[in-house]
N, C-alpha and C positions, 0 to 999 in steps of 0.2 A: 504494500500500500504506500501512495506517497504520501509526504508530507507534506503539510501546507501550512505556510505561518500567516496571521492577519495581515493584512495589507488594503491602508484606506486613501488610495490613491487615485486621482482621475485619470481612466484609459481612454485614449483617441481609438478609434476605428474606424477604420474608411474601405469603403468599396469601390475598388478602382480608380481611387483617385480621387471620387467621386467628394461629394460634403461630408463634413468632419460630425461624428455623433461622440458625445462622451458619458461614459456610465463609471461610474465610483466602484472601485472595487474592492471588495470584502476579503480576499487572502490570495495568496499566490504560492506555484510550486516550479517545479520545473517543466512541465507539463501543461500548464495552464494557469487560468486566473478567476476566481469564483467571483463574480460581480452583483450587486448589492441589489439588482435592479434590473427586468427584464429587455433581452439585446430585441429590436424593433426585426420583423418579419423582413424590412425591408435592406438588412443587414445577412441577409441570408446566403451564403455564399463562402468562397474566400476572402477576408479582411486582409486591411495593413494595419498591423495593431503595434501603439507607444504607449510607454508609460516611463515613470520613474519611482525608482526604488529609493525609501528617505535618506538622505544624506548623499544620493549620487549625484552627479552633475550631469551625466550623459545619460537619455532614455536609451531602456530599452527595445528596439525595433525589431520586429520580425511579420510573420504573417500566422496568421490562423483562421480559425474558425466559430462560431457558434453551435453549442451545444446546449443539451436538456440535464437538467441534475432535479432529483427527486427533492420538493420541500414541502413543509408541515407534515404532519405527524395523523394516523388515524383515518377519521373519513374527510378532513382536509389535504390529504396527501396529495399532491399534482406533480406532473413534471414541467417545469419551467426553462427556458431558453436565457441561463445566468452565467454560462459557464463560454469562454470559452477556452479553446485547446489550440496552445501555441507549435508552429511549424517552423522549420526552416531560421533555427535561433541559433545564431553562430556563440562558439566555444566562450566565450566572453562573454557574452549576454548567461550565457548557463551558468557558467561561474558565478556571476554576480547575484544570479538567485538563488544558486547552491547557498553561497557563505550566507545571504540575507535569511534564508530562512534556517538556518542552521544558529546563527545568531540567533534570532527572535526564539525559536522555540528552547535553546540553551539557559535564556533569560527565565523561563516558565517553571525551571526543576529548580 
């Protein structure tokens, strides 16, 4: 299973280039970014997705995608479009959220 440490930062998304949408997002791994806040239908596709990790100077850039992650609990349980899954993230971009989230959940014990 991966890890994921919070992370409450504003992610750029864009479709081809297309206009800039941005959703806040609620934690990050290497793998992806769980965001606070459903990605629009109209996001559907492959994205170019930025952000910044706290304390970096340089965003992260790569590209991904939208995905569905299971939330609430019970007969509220739905799948929602919060998540999405990072592609094509060069050695350094990985690194930088290797040590961040290794930081962050090391601060938790």
């Amino acid at each position: 299973m991966t890890q994921r440490a919070p992370l409450h930062v504003p992610v750029e998304l864009r479709r081809q280039g297309r206009t800039r949408w941005f959703r806040l997002s609620a934690a990050v791994s290497e793998q992806g970014l769980l965001l606070a806040h459903v990605v629009p239908d109209a996001l559907d596709g492959p994205l170019e997705v930025a952000f910044h990790l706290p304390g970096d100077p340089e965003p992260i850039r790569c590209r991904g995608r939208a995905s569905e992650v299971v939330v609430g609990e019970g007969e509220e349980e739905r799948a929602e479009r919060r998540a999405i899954e990072l592609s094509d993230l060069d050695q350094d971009g990985r690194a930088r959220i290797t040590n961040y989230v290794t930081e962050r959940l090391s601060s938790y014990q």
